[in-house]
Residue frames as qw, qx, qy, qz and C-alpha x, y, z in Angstrom:
[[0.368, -0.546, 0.539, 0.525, 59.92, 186.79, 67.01],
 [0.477, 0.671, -0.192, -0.534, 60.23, 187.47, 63.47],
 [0.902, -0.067, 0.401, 0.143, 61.24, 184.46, 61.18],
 [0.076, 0.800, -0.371, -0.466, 64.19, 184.83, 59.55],
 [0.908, 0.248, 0.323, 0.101, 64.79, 182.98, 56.49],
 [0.604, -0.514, 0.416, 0.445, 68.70, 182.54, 54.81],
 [0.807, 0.132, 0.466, 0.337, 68.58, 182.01, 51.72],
 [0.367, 0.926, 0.051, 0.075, 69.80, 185.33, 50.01],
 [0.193, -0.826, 0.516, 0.117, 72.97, 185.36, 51.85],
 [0.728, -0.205, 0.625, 0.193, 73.48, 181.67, 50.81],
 [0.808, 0.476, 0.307, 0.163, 72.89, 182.15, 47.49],
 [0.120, 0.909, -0.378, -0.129, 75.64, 185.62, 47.26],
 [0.461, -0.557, 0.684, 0.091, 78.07, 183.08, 48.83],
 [0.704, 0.154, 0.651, 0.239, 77.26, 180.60, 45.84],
 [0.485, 0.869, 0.089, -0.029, 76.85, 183.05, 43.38],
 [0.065, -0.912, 0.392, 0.099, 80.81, 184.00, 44.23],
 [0.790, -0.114, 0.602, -0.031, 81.45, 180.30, 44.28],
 [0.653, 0.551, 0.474, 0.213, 80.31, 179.44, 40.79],
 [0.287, 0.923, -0.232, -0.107, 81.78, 183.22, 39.27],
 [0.265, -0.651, 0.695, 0.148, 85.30, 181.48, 40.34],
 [0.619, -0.078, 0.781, -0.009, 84.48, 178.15, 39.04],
 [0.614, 0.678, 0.015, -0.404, 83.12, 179.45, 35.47],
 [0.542, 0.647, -0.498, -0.197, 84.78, 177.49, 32.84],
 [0.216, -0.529, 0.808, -0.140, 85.61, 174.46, 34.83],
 [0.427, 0.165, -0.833, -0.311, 84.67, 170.81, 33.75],
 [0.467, -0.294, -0.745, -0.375, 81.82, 169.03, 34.81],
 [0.527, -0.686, -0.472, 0.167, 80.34, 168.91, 38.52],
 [0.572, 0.118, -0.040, 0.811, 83.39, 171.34, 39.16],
 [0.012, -0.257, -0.183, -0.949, 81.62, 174.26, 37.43],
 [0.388, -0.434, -0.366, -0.726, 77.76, 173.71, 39.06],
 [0.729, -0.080, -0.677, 0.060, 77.99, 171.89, 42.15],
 [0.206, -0.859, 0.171, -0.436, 78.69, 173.83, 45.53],
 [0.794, -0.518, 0.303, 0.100, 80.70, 171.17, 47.40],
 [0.792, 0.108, 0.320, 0.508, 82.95, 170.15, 44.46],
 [0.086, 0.917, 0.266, 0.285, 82.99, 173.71, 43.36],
 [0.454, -0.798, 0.395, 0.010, 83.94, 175.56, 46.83],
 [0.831, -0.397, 0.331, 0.205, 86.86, 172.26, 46.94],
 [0.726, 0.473, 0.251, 0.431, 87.92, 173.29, 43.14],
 [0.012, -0.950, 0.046, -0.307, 88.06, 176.97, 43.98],
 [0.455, -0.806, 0.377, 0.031, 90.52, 176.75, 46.77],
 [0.753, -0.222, 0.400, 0.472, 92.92, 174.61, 45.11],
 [0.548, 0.731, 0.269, 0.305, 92.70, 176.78, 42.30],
 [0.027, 0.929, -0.013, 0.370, 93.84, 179.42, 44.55],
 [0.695, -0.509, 0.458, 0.220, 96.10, 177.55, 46.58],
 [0.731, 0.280, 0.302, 0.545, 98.06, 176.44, 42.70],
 [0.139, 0.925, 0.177, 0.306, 97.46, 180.50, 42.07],
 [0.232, -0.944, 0.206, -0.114, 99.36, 181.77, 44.95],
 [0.649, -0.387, 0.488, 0.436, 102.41, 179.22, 44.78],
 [0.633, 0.527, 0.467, 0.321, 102.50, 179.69, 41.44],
 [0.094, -0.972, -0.183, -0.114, 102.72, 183.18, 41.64],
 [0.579, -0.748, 0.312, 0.088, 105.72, 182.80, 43.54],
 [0.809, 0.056, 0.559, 0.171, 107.19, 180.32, 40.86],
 [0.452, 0.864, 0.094, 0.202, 106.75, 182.49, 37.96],
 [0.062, -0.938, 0.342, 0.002, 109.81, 184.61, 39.57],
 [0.585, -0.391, 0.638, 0.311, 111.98, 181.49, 39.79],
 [0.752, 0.332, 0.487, 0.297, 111.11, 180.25, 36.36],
 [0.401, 0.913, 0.056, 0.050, 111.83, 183.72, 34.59],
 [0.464, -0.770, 0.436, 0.046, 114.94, 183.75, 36.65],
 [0.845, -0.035, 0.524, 0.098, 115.89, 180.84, 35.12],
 [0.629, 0.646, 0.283, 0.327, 115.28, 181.94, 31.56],
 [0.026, 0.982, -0.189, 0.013, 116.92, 185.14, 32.02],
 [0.295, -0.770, 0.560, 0.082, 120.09, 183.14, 32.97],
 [0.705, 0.472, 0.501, 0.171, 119.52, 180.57, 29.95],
 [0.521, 0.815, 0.131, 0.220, 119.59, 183.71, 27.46],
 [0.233, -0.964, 0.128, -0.016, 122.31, 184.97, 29.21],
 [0.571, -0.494, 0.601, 0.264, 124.65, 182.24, 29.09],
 [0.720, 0.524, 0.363, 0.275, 123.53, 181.34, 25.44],
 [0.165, 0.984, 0.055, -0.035, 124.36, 185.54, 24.76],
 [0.442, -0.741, 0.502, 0.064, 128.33, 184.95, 26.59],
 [0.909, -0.034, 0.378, 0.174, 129.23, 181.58, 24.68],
 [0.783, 0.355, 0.208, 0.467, 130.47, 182.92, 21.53],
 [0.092, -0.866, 0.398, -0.289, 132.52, 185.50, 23.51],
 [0.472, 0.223, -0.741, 0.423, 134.58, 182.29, 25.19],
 [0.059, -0.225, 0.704, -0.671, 132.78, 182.75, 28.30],
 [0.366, -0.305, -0.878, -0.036, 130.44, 181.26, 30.61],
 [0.292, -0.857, -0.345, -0.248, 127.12, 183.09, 33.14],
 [0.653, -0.659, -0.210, 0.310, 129.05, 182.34, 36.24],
 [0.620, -0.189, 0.252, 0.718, 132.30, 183.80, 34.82],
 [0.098, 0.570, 0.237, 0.780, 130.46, 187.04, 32.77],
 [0.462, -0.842, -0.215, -0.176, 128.36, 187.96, 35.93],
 [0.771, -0.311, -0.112, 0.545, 131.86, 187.61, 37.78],
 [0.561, 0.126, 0.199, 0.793, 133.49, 190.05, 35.68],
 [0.167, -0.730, -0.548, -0.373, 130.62, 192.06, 35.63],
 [0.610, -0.743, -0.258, 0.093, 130.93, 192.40, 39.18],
 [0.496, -0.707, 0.156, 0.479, 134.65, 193.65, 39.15],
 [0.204, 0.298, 0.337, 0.870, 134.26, 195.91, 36.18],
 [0.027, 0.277, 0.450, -0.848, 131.90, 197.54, 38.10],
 [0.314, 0.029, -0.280, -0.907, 128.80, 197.64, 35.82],
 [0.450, 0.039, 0.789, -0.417, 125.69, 196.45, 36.09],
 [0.564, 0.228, 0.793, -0.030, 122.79, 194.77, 34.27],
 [0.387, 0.549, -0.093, -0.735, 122.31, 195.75, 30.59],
 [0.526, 0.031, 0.837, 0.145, 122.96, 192.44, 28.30],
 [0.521, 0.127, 0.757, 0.374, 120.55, 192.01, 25.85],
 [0.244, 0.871, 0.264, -0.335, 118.95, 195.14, 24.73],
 [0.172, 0.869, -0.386, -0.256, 121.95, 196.63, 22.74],
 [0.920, -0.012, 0.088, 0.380, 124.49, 193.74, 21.11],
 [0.525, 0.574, -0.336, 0.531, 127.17, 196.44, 19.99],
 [0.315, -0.679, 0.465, -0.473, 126.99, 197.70, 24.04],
 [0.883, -0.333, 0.327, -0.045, 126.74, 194.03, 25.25],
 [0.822, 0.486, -0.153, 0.253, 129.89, 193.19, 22.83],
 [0.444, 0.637, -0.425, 0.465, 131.87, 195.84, 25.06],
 [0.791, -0.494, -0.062, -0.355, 130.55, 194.65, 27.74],
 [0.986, -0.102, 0.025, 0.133, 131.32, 191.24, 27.56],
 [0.595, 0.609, -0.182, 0.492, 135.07, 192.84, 26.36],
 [0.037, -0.539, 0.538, -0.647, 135.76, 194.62, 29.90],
 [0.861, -0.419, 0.211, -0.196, 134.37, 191.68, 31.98],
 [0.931, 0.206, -0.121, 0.276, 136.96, 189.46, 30.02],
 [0.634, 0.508, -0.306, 0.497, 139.69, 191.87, 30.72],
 [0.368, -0.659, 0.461, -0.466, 138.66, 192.52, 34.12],
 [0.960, -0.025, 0.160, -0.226, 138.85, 188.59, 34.52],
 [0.767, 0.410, -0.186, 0.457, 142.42, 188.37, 33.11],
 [0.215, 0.662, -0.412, 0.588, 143.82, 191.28, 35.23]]
């Protein structure tokens, strides 16, 4: 029986190791146990993160939105309202003379 000897596949698997770990801070970056344990939390912070981004943008979007509504007299909850029964849908901040009449038929659907 032919001896078989490992060490090309071990090094691919480190070679991929260390590509992920490039730029990382001491033992981190050269190490294969601290390494491998850096990688996966990297990529465990990566994929919740990932997810996160969409809340945080969310956020901002409805930040600039209520800043955009104030000096029309109104508030998000109460422009999106109107929004909703005037029947139109998302256009805001691209255009200010269109978001002016906008904000003008949410208010008066919001009065009637």
């Amino acid at each position: 029986m032919a001896r078989v000897k490992r060490g090309v596949t071990g090094h691919a698997k480190h070679k991929k190791v260390f590509k992920a770990a490039k730029g990382y801070y001491g033992r981190r970056k050269n190490t294969i146990r601290v390494a491998k344990q850096a990688v996966e939390k990297a990529n465990q912070y990566a994929y919740r993160d990932r997810k996160r981004r969409k809340r945080t943008f969310r956020a901002l979007w409805i930040q600039r939105l209520n800043a955009a509504v104030r000096p029309f007299g109104l508030t998000y909850s109460r422009f999106i309202g109107g929004l909703g029964k005037a029947g139109l849908s998302d256009l805001a901040i691209r255009e200010p003379a269109a978001f002016a009449a906008i904000v003008e038929k949410a208010k008066a659907a919001i009065a009637a």
